[in-house]
N, CA, C and O of each residue as an XYZ file, in Angstrom:
820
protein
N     -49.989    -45.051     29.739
C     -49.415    -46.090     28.878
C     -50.367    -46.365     27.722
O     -51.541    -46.548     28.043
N     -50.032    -46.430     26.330
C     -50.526    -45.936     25.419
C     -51.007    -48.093     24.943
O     -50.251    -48.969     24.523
N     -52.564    -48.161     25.297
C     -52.491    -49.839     24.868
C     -52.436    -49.965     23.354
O     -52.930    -49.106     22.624
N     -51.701    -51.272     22.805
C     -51.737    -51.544     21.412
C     -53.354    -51.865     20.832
O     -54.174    -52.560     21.432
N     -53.563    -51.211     19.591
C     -54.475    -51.808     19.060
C     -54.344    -53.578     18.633
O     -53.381    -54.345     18.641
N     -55.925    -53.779     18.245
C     -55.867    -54.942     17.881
C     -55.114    -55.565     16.621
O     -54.989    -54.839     15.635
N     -54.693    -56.637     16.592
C     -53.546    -56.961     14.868
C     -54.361    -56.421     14.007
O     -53.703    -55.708     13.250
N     -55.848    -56.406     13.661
C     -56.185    -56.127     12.277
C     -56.143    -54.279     12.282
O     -55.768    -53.429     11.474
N     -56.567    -54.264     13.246
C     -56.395    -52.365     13.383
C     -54.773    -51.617     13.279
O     -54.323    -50.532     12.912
N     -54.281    -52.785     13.786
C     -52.936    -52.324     14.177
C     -52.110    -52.113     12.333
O     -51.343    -51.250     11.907
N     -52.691    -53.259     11.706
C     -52.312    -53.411     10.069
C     -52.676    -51.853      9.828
O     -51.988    -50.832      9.791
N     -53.658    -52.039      9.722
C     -54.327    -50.563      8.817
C     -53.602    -49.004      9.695
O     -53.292    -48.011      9.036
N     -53.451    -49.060     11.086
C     -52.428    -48.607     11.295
C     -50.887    -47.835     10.495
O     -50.547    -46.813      9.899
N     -50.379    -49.032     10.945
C     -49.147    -49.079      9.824
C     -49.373    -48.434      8.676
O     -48.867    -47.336      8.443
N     -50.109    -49.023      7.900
C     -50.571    -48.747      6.512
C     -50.600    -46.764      6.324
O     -49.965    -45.950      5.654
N     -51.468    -46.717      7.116
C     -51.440    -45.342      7.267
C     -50.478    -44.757      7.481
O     -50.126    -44.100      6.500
N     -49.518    -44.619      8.761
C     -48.311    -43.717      8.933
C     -47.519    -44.246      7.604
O     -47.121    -43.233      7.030
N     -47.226    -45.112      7.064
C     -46.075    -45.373      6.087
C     -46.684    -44.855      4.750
O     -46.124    -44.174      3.891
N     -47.559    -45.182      4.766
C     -48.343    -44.244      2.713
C     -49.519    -43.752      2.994
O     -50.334    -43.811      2.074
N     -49.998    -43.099      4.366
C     -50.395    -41.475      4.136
C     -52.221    -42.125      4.025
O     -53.140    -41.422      4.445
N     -52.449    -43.380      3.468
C     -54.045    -43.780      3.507
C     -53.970    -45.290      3.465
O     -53.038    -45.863      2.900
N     -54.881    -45.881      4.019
C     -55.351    -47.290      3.698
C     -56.714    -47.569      3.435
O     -57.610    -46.803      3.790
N     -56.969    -48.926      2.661
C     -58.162    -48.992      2.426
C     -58.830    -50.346      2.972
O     -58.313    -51.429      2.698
N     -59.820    -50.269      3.634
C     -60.437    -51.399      4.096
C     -61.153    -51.866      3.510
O     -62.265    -51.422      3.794
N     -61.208    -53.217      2.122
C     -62.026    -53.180      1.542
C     -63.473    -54.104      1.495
O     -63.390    -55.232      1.981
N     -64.683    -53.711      0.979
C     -65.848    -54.501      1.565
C     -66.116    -54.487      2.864
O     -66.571    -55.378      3.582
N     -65.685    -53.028      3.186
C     -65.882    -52.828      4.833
C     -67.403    -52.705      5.122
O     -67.780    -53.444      6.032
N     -68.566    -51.764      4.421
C     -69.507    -51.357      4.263
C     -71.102    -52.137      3.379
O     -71.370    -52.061      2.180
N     -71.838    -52.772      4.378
C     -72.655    -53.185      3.303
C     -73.308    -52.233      2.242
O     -73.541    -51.027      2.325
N     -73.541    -53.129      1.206
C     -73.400    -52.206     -0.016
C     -74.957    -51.347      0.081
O     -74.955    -50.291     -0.552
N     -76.254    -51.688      0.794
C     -77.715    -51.204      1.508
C     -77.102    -49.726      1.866
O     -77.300    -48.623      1.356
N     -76.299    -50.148      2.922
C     -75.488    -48.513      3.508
C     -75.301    -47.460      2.625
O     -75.785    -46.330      2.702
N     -74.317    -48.068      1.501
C     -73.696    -47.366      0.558
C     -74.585    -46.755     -0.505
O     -74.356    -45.707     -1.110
N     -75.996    -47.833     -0.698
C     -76.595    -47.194     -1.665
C     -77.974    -46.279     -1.252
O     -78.804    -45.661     -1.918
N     -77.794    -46.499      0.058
C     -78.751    -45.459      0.858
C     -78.304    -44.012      0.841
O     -78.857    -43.100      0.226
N     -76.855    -43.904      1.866
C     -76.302    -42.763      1.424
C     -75.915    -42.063      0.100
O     -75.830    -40.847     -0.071
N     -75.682    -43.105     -0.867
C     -75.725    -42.383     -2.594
C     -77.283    -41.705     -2.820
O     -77.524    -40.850     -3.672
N     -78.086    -42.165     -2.053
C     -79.667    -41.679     -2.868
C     -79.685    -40.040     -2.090
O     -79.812    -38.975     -2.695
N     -79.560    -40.175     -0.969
C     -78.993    -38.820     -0.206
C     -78.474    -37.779     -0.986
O     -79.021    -36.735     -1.340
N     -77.057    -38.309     -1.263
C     -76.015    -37.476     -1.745
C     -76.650    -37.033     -2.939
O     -76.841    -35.832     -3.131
N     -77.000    -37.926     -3.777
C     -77.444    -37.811     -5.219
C     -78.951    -36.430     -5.368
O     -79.142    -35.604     -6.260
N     -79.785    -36.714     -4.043
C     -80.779    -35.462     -3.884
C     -79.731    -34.315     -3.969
O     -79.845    -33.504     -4.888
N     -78.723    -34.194     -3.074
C     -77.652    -32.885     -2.569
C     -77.263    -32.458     -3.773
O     -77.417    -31.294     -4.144
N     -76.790    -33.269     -4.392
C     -76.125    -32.549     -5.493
C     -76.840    -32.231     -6.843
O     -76.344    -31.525     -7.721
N     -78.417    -33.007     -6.929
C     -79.543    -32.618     -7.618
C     -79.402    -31.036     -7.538
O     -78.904    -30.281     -8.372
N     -80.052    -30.703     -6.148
C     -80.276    -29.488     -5.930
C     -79.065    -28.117     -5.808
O     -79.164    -26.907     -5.607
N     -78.010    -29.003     -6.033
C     -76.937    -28.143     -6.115
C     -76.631    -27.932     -8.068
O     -75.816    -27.185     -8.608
N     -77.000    -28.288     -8.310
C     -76.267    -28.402    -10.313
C     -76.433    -27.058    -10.546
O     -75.243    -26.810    -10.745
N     -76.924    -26.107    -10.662
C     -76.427    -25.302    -10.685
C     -75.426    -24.500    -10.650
O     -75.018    -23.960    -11.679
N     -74.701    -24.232     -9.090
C     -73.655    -24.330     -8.982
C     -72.521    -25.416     -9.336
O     -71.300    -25.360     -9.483
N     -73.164    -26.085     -9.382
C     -71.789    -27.021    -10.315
C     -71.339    -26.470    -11.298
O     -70.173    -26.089    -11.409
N     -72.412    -26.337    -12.317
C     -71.772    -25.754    -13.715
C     -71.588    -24.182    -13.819
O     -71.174    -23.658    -14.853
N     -71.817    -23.688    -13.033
C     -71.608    -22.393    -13.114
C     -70.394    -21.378    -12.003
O     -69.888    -20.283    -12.246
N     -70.253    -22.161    -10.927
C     -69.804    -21.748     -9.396
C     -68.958    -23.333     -9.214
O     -68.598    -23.459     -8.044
N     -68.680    -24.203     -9.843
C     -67.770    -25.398     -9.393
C     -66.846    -25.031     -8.237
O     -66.237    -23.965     -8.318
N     -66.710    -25.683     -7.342
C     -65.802    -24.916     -6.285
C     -64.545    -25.792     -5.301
O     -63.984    -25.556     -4.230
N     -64.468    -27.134     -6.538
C     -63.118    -27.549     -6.361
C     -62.554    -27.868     -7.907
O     -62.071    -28.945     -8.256
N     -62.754    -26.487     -8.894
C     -62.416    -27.237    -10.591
C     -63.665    -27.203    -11.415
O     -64.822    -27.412    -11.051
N     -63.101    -26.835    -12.843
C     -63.932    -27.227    -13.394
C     -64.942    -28.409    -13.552
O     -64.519    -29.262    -14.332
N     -66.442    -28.740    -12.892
C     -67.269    -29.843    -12.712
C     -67.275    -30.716    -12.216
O     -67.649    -31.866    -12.443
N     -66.442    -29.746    -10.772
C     -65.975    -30.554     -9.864
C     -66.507    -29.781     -8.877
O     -66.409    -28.557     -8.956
N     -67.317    -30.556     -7.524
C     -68.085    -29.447     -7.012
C     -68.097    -30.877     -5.481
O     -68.125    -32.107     -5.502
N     -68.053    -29.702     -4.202
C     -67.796    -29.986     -3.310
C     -69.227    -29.468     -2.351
O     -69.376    -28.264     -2.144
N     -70.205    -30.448     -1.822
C     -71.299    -29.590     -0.696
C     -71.185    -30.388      0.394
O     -70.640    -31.488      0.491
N     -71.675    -29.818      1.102
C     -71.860    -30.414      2.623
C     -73.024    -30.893      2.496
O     -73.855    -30.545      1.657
N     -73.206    -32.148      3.757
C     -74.237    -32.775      3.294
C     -74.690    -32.932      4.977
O     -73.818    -33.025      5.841
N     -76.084    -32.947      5.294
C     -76.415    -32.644      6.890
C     -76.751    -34.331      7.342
O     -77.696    -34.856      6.753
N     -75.992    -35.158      8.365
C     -75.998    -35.969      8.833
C     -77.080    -36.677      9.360
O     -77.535    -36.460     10.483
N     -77.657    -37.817      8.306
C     -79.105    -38.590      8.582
C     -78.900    -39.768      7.894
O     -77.950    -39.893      7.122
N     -79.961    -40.926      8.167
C     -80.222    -42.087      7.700
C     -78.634    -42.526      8.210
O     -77.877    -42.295      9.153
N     -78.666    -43.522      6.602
C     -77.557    -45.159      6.840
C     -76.093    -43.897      7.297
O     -75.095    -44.453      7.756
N     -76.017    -42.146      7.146
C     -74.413    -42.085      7.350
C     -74.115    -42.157      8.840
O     -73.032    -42.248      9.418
N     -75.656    -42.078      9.426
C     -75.002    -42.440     10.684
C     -74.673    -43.526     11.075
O     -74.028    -43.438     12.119
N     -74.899    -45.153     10.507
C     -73.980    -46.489     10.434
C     -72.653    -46.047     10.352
O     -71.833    -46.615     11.073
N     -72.216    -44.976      9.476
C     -70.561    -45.230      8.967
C     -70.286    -44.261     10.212
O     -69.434    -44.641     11.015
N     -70.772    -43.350     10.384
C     -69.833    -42.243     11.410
C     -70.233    -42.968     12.827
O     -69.672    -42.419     13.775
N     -70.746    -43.642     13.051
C     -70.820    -44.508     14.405
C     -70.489    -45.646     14.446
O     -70.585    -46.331     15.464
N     -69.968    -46.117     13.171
C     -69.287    -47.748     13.316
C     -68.258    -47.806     14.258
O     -67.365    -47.009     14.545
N     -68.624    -49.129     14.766
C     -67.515    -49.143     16.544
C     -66.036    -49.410     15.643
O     -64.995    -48.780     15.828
N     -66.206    -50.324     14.799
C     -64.502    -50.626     14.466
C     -63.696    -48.530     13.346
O     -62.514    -48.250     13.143
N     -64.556    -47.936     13.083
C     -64.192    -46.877     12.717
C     -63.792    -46.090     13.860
O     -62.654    -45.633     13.969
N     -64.723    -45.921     14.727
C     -64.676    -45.259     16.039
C     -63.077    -45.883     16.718
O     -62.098    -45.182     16.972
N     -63.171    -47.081     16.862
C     -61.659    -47.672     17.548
C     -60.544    -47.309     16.570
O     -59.605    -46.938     17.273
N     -60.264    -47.253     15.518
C     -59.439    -46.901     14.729
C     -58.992    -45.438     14.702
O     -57.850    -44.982     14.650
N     -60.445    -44.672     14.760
C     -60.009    -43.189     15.169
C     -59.362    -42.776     16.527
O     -58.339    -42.123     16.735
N     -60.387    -43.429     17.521
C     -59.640    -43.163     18.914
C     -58.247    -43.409     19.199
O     -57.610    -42.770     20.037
N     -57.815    -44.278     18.542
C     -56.215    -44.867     18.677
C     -55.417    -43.889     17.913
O     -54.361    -43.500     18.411
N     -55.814    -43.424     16.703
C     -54.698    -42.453     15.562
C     -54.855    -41.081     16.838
O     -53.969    -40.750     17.625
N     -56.123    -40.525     16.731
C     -56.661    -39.273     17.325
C     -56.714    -39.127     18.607
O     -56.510    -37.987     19.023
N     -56.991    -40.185     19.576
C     -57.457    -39.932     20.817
C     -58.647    -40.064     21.430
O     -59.518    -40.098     20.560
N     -59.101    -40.155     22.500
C     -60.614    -40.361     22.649
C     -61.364    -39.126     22.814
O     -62.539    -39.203     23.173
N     -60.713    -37.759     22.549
C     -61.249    -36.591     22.514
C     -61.641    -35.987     20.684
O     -61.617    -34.841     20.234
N     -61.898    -37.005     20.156
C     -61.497    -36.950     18.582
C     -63.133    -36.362     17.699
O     -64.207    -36.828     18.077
N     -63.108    -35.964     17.254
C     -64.317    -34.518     17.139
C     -64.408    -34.857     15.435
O     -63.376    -34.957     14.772
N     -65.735    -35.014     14.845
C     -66.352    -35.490     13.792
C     -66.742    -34.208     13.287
O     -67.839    -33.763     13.623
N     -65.966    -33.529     12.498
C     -66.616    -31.897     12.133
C     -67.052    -31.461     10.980
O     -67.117    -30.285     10.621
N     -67.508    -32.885     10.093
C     -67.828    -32.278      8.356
C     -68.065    -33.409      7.934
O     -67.280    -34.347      8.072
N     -69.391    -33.501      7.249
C     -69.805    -34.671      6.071
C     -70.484    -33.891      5.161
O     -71.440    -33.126      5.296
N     -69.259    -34.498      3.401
C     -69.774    -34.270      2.493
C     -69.463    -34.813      1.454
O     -68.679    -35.717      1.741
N     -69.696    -34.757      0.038
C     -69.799    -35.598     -0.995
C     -69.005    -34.038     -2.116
O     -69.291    -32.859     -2.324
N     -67.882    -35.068     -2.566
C     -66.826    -34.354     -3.491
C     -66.658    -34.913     -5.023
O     -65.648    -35.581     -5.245
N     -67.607    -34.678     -6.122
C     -67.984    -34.854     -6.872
C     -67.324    -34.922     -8.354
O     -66.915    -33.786     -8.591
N     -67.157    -35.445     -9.020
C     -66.263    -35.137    -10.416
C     -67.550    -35.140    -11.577
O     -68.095    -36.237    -11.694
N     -68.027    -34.156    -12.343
C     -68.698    -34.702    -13.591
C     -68.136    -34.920    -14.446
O     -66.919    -35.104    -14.410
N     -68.980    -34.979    -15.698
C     -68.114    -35.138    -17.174
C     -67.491    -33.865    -17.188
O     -67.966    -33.137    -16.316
N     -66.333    -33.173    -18.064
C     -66.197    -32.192    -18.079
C     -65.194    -31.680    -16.885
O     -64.741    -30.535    -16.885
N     -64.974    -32.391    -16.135
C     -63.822    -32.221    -15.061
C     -62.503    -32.433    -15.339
O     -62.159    -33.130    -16.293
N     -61.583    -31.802    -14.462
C     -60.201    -31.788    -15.401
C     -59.472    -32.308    -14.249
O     -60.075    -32.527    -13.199
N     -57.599    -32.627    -14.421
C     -57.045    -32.960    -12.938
C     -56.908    -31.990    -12.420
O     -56.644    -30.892    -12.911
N     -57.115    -32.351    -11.093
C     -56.290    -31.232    -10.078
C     -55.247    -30.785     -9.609
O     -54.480    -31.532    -10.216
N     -54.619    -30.181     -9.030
C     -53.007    -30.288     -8.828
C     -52.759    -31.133     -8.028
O     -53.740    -31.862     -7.881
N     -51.686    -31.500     -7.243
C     -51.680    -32.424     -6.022
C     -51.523    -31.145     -5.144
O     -51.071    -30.011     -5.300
N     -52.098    -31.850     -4.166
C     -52.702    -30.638     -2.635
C     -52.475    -31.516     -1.866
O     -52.369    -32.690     -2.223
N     -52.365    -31.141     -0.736
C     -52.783    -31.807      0.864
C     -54.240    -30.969      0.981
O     -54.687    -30.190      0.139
N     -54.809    -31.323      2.175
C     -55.892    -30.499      2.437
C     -55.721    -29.967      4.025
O     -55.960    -30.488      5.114
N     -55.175    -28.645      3.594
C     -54.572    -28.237      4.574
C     -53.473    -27.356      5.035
O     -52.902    -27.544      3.960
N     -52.911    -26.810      5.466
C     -51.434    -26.181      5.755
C     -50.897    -27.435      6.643
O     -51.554    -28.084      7.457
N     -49.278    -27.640      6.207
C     -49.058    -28.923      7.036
C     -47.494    -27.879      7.233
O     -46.939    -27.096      6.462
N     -47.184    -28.323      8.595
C     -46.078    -27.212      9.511
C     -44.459    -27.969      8.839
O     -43.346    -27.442      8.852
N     -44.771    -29.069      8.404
C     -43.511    -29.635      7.406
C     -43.009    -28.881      6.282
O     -41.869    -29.046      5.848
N     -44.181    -27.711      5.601
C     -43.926    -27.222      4.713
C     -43.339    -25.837      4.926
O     -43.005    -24.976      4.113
N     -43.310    -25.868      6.201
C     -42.799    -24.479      6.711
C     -41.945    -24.742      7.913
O     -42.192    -24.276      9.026
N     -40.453    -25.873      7.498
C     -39.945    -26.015      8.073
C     -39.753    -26.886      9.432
O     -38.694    -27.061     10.035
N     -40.789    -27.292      9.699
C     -40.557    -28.469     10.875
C     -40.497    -29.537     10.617
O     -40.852    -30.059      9.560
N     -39.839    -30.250     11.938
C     -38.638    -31.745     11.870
C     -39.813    -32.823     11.262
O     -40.956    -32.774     11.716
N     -39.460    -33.744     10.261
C     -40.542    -34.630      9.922
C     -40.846    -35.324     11.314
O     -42.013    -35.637     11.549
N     -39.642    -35.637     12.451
C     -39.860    -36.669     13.594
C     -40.624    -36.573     14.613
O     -40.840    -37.429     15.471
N     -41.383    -34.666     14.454
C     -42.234    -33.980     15.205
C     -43.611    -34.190     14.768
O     -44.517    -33.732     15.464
N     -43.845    -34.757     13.814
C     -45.017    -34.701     13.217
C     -45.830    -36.063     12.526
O     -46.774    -36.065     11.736
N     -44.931    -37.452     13.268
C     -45.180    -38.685     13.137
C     -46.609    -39.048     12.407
O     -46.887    -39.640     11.364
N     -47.533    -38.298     13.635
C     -48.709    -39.142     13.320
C     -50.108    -37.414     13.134
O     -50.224    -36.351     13.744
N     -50.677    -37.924     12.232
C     -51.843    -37.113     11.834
C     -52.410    -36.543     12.809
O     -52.528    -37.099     13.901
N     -52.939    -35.083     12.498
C     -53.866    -34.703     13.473
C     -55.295    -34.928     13.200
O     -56.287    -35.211     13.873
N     -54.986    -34.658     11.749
C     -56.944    -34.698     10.986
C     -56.769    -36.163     10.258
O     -55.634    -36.396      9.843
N     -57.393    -36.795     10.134
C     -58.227    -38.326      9.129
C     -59.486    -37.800      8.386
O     -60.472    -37.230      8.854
N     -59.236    -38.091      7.287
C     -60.348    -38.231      6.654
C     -60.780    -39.797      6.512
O     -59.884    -40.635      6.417
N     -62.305    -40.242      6.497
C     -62.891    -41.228      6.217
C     -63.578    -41.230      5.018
O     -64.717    -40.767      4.953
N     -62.926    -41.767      3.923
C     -64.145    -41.628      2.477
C     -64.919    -42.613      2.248
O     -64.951    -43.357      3.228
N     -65.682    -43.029      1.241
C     -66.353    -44.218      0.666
C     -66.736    -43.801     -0.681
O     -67.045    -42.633     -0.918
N     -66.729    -44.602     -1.458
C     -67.636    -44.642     -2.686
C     -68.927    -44.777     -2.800
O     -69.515    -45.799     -2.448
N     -69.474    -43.795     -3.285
C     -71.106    -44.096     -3.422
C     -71.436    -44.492     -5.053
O     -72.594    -44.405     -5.459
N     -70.304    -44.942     -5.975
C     -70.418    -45.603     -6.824
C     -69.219    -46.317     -7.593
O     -68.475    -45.572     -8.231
N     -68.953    -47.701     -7.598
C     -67.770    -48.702     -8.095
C     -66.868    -47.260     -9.156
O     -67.056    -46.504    -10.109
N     -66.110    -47.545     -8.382
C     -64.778    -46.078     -9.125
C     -64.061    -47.228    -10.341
O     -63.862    -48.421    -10.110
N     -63.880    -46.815    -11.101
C     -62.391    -47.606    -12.470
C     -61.644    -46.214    -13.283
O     -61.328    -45.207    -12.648
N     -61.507    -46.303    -14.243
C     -60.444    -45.482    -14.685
C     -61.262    -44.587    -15.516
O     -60.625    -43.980    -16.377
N     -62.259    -44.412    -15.469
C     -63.181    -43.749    -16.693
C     -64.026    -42.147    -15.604
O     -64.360    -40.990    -15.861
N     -64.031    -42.821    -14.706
C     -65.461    -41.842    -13.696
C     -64.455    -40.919    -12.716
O     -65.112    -40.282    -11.893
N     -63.140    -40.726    -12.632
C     -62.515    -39.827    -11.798
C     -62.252    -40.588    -10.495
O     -62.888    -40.418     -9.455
N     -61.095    -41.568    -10.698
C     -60.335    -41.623     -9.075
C     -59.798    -41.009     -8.886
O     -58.957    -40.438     -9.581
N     -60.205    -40.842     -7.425
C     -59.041    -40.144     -6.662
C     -57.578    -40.708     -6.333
O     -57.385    -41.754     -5.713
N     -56.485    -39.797     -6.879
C     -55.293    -40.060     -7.071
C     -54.242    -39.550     -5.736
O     -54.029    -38.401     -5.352
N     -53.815    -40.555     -5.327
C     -52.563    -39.916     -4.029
C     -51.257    -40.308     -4.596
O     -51.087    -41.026     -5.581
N     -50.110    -39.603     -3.658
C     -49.045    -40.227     -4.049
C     -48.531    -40.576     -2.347
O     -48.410    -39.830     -1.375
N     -48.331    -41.912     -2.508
C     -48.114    -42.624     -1.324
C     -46.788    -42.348     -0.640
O     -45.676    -42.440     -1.160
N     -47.144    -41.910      0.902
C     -46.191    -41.984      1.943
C     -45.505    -40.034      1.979
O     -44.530    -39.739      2.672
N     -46.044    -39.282      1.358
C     -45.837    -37.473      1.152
C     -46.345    -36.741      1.983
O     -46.452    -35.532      1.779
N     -46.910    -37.537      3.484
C     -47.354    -36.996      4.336
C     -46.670    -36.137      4.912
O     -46.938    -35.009      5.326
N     -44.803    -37.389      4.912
C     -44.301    -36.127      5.659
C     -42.652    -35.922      4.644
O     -41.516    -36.304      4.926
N     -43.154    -35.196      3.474
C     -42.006    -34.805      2.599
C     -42.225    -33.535      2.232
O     -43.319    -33.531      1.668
N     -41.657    -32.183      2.255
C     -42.054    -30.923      1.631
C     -42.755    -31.281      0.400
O     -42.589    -32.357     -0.176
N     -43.636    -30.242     -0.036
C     -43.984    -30.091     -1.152
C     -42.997    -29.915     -2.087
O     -43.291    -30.189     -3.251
N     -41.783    -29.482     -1.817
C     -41.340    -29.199     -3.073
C     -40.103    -29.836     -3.293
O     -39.332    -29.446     -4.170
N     -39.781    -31.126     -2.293
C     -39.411    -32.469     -2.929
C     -40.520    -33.425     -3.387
O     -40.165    -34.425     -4.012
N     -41.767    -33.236     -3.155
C     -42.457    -34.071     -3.840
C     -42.345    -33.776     -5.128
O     -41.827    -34.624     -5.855
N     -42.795    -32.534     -5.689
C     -42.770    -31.665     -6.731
C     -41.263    -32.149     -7.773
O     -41.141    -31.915     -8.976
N     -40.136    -32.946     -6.771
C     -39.084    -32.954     -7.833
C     -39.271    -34.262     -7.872
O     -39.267    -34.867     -8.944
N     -39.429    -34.762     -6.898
C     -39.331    -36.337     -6.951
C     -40.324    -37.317     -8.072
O     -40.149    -38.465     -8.483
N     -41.486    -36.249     -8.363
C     -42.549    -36.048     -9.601
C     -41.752    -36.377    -10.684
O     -41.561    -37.439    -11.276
N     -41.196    -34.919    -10.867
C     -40.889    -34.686    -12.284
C     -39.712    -35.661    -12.582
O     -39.592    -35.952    -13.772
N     -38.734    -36.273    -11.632
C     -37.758    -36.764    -11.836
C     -38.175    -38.564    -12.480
O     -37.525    -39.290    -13.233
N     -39.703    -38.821    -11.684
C     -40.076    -40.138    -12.336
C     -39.982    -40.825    -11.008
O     -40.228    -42.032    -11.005
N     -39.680    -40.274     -9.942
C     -39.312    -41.256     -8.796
C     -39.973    -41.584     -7.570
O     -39.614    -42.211     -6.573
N     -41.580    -40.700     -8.066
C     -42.851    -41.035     -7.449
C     -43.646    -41.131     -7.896
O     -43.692    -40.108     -8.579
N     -44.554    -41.715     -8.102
C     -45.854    -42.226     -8.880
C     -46.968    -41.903     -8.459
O     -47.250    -42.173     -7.292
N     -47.948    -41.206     -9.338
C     -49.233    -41.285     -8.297
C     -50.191    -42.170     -8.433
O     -50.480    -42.521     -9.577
N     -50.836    -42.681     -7.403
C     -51.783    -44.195     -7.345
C     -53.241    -43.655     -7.837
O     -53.847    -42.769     -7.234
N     -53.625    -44.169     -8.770
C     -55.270    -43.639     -8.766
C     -56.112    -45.200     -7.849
O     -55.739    -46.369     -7.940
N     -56.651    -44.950     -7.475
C     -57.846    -45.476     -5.897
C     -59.127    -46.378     -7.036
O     -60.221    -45.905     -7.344
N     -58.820    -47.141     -7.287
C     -60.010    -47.794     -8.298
C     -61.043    -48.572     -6.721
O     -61.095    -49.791     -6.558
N     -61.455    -47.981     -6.156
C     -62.118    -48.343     -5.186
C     -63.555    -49.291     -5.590
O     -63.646    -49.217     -6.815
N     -64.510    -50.002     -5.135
C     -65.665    -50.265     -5.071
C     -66.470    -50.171     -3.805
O     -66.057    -50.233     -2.647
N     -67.760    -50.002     -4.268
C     -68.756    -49.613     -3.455
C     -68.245    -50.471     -2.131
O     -67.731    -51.571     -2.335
N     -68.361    -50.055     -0.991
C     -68.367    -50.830      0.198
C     -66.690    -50.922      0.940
O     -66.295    -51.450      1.979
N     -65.942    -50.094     -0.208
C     -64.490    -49.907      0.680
C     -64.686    -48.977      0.922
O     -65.596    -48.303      0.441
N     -63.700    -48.542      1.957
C     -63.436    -46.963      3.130
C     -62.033    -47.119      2.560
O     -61.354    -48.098      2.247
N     -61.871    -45.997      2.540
C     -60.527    -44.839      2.506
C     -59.840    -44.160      3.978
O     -60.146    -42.977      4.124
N     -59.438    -44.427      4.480
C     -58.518    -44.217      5.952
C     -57.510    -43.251      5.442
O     -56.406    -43.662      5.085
N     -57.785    -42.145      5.394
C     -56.528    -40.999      4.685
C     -55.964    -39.696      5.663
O     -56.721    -38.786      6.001
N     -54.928    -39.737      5.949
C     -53.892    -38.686      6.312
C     -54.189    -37.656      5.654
O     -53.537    -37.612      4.610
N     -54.957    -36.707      5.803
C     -54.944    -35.107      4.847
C     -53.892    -34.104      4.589
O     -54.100    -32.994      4.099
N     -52.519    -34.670      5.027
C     -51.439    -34.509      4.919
C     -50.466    -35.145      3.313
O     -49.482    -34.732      2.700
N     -51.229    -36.095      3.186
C     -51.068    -37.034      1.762
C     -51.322    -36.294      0.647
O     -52.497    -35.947      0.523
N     -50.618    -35.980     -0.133
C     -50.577    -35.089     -1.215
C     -51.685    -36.083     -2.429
O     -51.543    -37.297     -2.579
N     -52.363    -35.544     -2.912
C     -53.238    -36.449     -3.662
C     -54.124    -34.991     -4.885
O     -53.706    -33.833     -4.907
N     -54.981    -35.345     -5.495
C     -55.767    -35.159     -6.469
C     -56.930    -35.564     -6.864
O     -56.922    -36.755     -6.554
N     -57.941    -35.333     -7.358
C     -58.734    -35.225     -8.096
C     -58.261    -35.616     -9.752
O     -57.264    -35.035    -10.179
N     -59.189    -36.871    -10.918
C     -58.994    -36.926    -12.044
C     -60.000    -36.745    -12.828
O     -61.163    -36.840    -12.438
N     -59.705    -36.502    -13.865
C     -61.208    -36.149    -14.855
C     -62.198    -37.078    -14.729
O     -61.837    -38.181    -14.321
N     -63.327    -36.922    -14.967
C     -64.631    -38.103    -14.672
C     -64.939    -38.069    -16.487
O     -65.713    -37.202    -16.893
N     -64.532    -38.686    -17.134
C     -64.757    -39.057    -18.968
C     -66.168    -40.178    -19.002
O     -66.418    -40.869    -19.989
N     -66.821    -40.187    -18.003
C     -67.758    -40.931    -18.354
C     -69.395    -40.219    -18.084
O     -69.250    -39.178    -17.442
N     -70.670    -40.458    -18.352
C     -71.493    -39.268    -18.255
C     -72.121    -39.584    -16.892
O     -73.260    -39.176    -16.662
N     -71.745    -39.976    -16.382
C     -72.126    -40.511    -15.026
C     -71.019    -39.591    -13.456
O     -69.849    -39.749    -13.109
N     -72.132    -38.692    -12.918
C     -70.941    -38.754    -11.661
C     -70.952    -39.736    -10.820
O     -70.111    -39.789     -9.923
């Protein structure tokens, strides 16, 4: 017998199966956030190179893995993250990748993607495929607005073919949300959620 989460978990819940991500915001003290930015910010020091030369999600747009230490182990061991996962996922639910997905100046949009092959797109019942297998957990490691590259979804395409999203686009009759996030919110996202990458126009990643 499957127990209910708690009301505030149970919200963000919802949130999720119906538009594909939710955001918890001021979940993260901002110490956390700017610990792990000094991290990330070494990673991708030593990566620039390949950024500008080898970008490997877009032009100056560059994706590394980053090896699990300091404040990220606060976020990947937070108990209310942990309860939120166990309930979507299960208590057999497996943590398999931390990394930092970057926009510089000079970055362009992306297409909308899922991240992933999703079995909807190849024909199976949306009613089979309710609830996510993979979650992603994001954060900002710096106050996002309209200038530095939000990340853009289009809400609730978790479980619509691609290629009614694709009309429902062009027709005007879906919108995509850009994520003006700040330091210290989490991102709760369905990788099933068709979303994007936007240009970063400011000289700052």
């Amino acid at each position: 017998l499957e127990m209910s989460p708690p009301p505030a978990l149970a919200n963000v819940i919802e949130r999720l199966r119906h538009d594909g991500f939710a955001i918890l915001e001021g979940f993260l003290p901002l110490e956390t956030v700017d610990e792990c930015a000094q991290l990330a910010t070494h990673a991708l020091a030593t990566s620039y190179d390949d950024i500008v030369k080898r970008a490997n999600r877009g032009p100056m747009r560059h994706y590394v893995d980053l090896k699990p230490s300091g404040a990220f182990f606060h976020i990947i061991g937070h108990h209310v993250l942990m309860a939120l996962l166990q309930h979507i996922l299960g208590d057999n639910f497996v943590a398999y990748q931390l990394a930092v997905d970057t926009p510089y100046f000079g970055s362009t949009f992306q297409d909308y993607h899922p991240d992933g092959l999703r079995p909807i797109d190849f024909g199976a019942d949306p009613s089979t495929t309710k609830d996510p297998m993979f979650i992603s957990v994001n954060f900002p490691l710096v106050d996002i607005n309209e200038t530095n590259g939000p990340f853009e979804i289009l809400p609730g395409t978790q479980n619509l073919p691609i290629a009614q999203v694709d009309q429902l686009v062009e027709e005007g009759k879906l919108q995509s949300l850009p994520l003006h996030m700040q330091r210290g919110d989490v991102l709760i996202r369905d990788l099933r959620a068709l979303h994007r990458g936007s240009p970063n126009l400011s000289g700052q990643p």
